[in-house]
DRENDO-1510 file (C-alpha; in Angstrom, 1 decimal, always signed):
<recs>
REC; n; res; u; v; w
REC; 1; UNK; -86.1; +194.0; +165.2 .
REC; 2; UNK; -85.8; +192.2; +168.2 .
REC; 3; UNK; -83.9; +188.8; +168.8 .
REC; 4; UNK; -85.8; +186.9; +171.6 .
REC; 5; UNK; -82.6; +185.8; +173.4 .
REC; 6; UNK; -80.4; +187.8; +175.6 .
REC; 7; UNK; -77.2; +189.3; +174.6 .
REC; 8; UNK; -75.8; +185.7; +176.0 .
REC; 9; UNK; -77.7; +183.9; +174.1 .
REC; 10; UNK; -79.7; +182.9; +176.6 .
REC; 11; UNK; -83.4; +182.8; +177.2 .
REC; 12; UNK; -85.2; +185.6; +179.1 .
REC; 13; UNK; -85.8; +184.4; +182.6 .
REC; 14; UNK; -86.9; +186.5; +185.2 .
REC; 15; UNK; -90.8; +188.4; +185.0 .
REC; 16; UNK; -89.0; +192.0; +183.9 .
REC; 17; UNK; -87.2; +190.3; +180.9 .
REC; 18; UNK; -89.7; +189.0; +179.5 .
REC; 19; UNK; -92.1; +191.8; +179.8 .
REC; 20; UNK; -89.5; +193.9; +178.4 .
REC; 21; UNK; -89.5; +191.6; +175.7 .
REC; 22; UNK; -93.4; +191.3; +175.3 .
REC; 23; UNK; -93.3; +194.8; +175.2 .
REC; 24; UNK; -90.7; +195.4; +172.3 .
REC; 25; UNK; -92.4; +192.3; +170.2 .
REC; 26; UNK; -96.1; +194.4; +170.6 .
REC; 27; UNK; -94.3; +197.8; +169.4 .
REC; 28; UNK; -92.8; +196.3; +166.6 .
REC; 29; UNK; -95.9; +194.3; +165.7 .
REC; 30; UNK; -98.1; +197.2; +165.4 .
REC; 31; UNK; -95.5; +198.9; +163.3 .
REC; 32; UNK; -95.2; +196.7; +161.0 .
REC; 33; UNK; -99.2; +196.0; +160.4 .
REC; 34; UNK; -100.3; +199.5; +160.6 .
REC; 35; UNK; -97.5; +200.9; +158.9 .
REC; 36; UNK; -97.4; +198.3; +156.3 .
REC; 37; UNK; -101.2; +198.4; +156.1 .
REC; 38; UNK; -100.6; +201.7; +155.0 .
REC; 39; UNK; -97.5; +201.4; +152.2 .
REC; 40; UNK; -100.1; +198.4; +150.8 .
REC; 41; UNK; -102.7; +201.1; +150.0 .
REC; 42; UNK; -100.6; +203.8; +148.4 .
REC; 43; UNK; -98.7; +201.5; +146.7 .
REC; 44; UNK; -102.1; +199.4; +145.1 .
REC; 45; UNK; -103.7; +203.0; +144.0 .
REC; 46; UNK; -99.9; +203.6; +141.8 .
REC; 47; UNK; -99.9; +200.2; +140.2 .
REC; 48; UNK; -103.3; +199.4; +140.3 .
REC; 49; UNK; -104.0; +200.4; +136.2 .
REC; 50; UNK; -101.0; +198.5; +135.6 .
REC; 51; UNK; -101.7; +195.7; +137.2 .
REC; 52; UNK; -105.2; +195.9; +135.1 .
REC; 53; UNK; -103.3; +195.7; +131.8 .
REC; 54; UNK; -101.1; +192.7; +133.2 .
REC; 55; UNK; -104.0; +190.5; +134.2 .
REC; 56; UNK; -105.7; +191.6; +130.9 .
REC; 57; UNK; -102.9; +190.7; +129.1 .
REC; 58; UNK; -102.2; +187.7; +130.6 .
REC; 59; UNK; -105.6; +186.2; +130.5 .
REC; 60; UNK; -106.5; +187.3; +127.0 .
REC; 61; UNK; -108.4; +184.4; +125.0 .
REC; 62; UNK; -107.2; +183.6; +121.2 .
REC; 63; UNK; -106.9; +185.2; +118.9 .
REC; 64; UNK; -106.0; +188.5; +121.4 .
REC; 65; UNK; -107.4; +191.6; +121.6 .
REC; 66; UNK; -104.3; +193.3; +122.4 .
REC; 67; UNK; -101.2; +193.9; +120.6 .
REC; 68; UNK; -99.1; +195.1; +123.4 .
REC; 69; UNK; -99.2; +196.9; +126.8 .
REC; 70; UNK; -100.4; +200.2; +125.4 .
REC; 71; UNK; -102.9; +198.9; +123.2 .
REC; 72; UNK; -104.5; +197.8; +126.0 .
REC; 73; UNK; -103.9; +201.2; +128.1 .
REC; 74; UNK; -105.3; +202.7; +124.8 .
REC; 75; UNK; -108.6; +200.4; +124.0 .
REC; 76; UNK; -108.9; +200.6; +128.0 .
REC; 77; UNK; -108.8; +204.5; +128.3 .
REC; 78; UNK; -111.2; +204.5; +124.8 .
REC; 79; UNK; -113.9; +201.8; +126.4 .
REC; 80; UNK; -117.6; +202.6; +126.9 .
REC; 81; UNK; -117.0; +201.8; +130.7 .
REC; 82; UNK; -114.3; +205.2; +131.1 .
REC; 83; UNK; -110.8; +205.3; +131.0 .
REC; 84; UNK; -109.7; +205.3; +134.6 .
REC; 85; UNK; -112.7; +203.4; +135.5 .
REC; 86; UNK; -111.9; +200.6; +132.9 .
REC; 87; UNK; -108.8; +200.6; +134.7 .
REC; 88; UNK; -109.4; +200.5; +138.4 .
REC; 89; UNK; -112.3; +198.2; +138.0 .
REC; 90; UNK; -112.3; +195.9; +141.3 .
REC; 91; UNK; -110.2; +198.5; +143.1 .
REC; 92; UNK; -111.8; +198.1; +146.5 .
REC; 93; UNK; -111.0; +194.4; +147.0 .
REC; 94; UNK; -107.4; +194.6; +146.4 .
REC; 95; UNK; -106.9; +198.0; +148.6 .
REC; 96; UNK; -108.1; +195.7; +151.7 .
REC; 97; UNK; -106.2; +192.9; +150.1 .
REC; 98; UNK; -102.9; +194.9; +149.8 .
REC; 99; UNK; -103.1; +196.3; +153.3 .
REC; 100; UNK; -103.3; +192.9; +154.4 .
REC; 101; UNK; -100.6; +191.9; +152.5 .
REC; 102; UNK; -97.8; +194.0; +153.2 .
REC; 103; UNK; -98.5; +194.2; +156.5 .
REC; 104; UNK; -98.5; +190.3; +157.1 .
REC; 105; UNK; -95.3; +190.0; +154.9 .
REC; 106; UNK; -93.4; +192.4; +156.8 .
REC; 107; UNK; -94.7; +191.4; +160.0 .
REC; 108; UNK; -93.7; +187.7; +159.4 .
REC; 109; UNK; -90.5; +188.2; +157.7 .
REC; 110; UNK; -89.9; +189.7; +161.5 .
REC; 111; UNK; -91.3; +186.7; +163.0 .
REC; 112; UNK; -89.2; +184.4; +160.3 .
REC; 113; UNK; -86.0; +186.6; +161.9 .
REC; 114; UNK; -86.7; +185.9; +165.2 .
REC; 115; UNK; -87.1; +182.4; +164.8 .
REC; 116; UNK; -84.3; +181.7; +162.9 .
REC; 117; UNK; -82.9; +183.5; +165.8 .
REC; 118; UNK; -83.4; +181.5; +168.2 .
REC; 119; UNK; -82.7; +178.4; +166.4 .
REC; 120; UNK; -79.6; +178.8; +165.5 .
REC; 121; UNK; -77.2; +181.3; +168.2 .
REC; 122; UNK; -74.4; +181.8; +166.5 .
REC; 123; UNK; -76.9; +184.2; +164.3 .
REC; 124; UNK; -76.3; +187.7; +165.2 .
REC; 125; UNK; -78.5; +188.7; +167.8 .
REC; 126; UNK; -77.6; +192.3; +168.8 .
REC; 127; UNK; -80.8; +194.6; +168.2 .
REC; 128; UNK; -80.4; +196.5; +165.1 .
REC; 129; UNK; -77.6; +194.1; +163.8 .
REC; 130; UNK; -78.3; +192.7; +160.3 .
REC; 131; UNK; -78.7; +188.9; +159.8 .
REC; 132; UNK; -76.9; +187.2; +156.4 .
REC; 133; UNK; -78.2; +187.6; +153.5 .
REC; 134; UNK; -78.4; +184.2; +152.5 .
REC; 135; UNK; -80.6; +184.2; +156.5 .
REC; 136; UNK; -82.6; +187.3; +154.6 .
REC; 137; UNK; -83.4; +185.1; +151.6 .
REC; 138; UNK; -85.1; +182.7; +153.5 .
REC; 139; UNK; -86.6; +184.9; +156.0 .
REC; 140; UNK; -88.2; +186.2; +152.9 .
REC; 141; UNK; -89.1; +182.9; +151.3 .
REC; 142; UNK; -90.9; +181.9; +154.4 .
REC; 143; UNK; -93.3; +185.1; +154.5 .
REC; 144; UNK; -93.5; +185.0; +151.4 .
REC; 145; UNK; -95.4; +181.7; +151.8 .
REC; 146; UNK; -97.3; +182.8; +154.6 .
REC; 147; UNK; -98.6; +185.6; +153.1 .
REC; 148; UNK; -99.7; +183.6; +150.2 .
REC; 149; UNK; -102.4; +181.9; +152.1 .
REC; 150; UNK; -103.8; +185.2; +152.8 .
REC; 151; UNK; -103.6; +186.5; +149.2 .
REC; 152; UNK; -105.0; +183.6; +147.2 .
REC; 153; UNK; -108.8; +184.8; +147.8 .
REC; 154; UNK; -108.3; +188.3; +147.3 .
REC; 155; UNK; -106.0; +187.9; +143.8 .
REC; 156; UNK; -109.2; +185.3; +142.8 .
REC; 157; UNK; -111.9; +188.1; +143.0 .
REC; 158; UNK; -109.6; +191.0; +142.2 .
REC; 159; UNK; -108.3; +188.6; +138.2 .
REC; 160; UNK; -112.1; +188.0; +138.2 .
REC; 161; UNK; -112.8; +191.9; +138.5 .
REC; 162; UNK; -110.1; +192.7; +135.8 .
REC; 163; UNK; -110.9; +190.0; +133.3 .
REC; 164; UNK; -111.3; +191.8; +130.2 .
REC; 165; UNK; -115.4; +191.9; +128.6 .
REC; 166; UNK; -114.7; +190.2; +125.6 .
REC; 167; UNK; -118.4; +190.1; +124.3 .
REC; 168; UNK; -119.1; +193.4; +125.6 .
REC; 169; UNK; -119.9; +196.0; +122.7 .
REC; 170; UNK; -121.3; +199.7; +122.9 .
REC; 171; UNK; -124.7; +200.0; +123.8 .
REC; 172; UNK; -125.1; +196.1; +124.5 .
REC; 173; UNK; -127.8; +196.2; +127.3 .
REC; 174; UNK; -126.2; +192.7; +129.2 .
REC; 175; UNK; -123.3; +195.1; +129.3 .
REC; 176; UNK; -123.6; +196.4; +132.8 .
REC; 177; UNK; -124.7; +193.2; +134.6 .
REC; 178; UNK; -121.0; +191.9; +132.9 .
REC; 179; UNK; -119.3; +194.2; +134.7 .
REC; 180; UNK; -119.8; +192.5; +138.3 .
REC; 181; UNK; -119.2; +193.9; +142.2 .
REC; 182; UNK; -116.8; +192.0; +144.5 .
REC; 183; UNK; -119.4; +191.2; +146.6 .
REC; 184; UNK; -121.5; +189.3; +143.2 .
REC; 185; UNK; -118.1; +187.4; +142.8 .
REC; 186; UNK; -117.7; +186.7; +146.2 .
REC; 187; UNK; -121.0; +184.9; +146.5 .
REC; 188; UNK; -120.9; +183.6; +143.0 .
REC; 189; UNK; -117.3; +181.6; +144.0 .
REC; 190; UNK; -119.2; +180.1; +147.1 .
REC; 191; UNK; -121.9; +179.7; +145.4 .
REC; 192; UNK; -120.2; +176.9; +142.7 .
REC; 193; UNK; -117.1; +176.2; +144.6 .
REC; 194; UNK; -117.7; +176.3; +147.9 .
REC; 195; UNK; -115.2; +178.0; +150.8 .
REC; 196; UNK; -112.0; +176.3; +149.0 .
REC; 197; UNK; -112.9; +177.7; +145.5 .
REC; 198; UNK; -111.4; +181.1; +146.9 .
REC; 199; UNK; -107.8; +179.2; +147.1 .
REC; 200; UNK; -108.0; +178.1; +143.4 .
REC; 201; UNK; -104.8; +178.8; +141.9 .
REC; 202; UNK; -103.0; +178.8; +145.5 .
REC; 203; UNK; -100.0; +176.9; +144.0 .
REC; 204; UNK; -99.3; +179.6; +141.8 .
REC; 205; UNK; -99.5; +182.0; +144.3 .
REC; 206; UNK; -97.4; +179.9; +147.1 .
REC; 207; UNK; -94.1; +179.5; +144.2 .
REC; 208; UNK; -95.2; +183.1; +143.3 .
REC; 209; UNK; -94.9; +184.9; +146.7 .
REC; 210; UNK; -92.6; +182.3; +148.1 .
REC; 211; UNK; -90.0; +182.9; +145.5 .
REC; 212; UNK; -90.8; +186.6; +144.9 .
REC; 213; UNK; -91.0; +187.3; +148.5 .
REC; 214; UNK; -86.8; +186.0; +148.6 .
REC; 215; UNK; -85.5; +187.7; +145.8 .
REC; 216; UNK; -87.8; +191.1; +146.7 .
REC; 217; UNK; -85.7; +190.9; +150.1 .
REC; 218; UNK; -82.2; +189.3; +149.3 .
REC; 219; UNK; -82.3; +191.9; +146.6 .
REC; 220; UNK; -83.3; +194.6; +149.2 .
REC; 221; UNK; -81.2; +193.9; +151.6 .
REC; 222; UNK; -78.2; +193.2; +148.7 .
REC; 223; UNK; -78.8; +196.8; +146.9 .
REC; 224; UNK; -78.9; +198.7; +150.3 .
REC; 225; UNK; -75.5; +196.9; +151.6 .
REC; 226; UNK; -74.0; +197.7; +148.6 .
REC; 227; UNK; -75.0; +201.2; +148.7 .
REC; 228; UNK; -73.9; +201.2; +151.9 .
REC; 229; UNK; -70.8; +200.1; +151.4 .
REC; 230; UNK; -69.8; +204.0; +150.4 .
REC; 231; UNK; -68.4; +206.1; +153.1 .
REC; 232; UNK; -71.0; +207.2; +155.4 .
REC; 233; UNK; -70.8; +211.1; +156.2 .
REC; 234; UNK; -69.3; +211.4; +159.8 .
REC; 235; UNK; -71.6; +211.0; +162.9 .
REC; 236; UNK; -71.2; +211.7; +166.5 .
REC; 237; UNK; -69.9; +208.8; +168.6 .
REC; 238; UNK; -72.9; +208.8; +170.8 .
REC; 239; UNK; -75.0; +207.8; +167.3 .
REC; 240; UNK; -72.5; +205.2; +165.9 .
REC; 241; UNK; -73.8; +201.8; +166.0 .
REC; 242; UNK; -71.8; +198.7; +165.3 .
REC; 243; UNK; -74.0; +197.9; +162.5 .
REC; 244; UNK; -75.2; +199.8; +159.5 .
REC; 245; UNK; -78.8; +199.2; +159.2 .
REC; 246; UNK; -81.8; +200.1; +156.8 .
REC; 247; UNK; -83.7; +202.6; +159.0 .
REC; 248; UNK; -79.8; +204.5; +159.4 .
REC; 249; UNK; -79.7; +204.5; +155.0 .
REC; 250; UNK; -80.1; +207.5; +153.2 .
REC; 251; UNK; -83.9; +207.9; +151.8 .
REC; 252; UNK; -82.8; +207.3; +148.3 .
REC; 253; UNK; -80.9; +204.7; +148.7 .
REC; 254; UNK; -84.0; +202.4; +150.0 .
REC; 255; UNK; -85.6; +204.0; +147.3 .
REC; 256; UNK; -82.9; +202.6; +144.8 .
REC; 257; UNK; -83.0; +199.1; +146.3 .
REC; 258; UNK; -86.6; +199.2; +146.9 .
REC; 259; UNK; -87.0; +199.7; +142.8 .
REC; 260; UNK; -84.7; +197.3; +142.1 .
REC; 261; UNK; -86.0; +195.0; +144.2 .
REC; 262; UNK; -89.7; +195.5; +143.0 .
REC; 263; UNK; -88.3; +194.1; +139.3 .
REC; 264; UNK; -86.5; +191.2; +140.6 .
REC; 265; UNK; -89.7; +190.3; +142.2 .
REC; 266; UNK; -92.0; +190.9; +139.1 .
REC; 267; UNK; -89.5; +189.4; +136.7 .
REC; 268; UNK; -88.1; +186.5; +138.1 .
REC; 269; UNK; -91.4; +184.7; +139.0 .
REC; 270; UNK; -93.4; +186.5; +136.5 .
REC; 271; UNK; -94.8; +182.9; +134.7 .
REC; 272; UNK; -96.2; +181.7; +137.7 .
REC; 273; UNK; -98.3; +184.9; +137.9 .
REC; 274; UNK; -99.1; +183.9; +134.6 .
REC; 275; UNK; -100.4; +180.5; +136.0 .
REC; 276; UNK; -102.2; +182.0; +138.8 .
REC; 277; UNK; -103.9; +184.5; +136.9 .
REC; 278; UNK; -105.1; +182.2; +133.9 .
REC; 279; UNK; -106.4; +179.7; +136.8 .
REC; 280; UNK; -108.0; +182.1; +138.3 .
REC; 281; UNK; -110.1; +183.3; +135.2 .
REC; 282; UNK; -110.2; +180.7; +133.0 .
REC; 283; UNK; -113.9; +180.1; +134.0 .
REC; 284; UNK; -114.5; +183.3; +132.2 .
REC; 285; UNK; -116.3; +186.2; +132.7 .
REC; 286; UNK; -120.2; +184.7; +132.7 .
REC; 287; UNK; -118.9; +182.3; +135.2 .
REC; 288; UNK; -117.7; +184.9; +137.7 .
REC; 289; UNK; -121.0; +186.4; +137.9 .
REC; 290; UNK; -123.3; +183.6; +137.8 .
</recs>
């Protein structure tokens, strides 16, 4: 990451620094969209069946039709629609929609470094020295936020996708036209809500990715110092740096802080998912396709 102020603290002020600058800002930008573009869509096709059962589970009327987790992994895999397509119903909306949201998180958590950055100078602001964590946290709250207003459409029509057919029995004939396209939601949402019916449940989404977004990072950024914290094995002095960042961590030690940060995210914030999800689909199914 790079701090917009000189090693001084100072403002760039002649043509070459801030070209320089313009420069490293562009690099890092496209790293972190096409890069995080790309994590987004291998990370959606893991969880994606998961995710499935949550929203299912989470939006199931009264009385439910699941016991459990694996009931619903079971009486998904056994459904007339197929097993893994049961499961990654709506798939296509929420591969564009994850690829748009981990790249903008990670792209303004930089931004949300930078900023804080230049606001406040007694902030480190060698390049590659790490920030607080407490600076981290809220670096991570405010993407978090930001990314939310991006995300709000795309979770409405993915819930929609996933909402479990609750009237839909074995050789029903309506049983095909209940099983909608993104595109049939899309229009149907305009259709009876107009452009701000895709931001329905954007609270829950904002305390959601606001909140998740801080403890996914502080507990990042916490795990990994911690780990790091061991004695590293000896490097040449031309590599040493005066700061131990992520990038120079062993591979499994992100891994280990990236897992444990995935949980704090899911867990700690997992009711206002709830929220957003029952929001999103308590129209029902009939309503989502018109």
């Amino acid at each position: 990451m790079t701090s917009p102020l000189k090693e001084d603290g100072s403002l760039p002020k002649t043509t070459t620094d801030i070209k320089s600058l313009a420069e490293d800002q562009g690099i890092e930008a496209f790293k972190d969209i096409a890069f995080g573009s790309i994590a987004g869509i291998i990370g959606k096709v893991i969880e994606y069946p998961f995710d499935t059962v949550k929203v299912r589970l989470q939006t199931q009327p009264h009385p439910p039709i699941y016991t459990g987790p694996l009931d619903c992994f079971r009486q998904s895999l056994i459904s007339p629609e197929g097993g893994l397509r049961s499961l990654y119903r709506g798939v296509s909306a929420p591969l564009l929609g994850a690829a748009i949201e981990t790249s903008s998180l990670f792209f303004s958590y930089r931004i949300a470094q930078s900023a804080l950055q230049a606001i406040f100078p007694t902030l480190p602001q060698e390049k590659g020295e790490k920030l607080p964590l407490s600076a981290l946290v809220a670096c991570g709250a405010i993407s978090g936020a930001a990314t939310s207003l991006l995300l709000t459409p795309i979770e409405l029509v993915k819930c929609k996708l996933q909402y479990p057919l609750t009237t839909a029995h074995p050789g029903d004939p309506a049983l095909k036209y209940r099983q909608p396209t993104p595109v049939q939601v899309i229009a149907s949402v305009f259709r009876n809500h107009g452009l701000l019916g895709f931001w329905r449940g954007q609270l829950g989404t904002l305390i959601r990715e606001t909140g998740g977004s801080a403890a996914w990072f502080g507990c990042y950024e916490g795990v990994l110092s911690l780990l790091s914290q061991s004695p590293p094995p000896p490097a040449p002095a031309s590599t040493a740096t005066s700061a131990r960042t992520s990038s120079s961590s062993p591979v499994h030690h992100q891994l280990l802080a990236g897992a444990a940060a995935g949980v704090s995210y899911n867990f700690v914030f997992f009711p206002a998912d709830t929220i957003k999800s029952r929001m999103q689909t308590e129209e029902g199914f009939t309503a989502s396709v018109g």
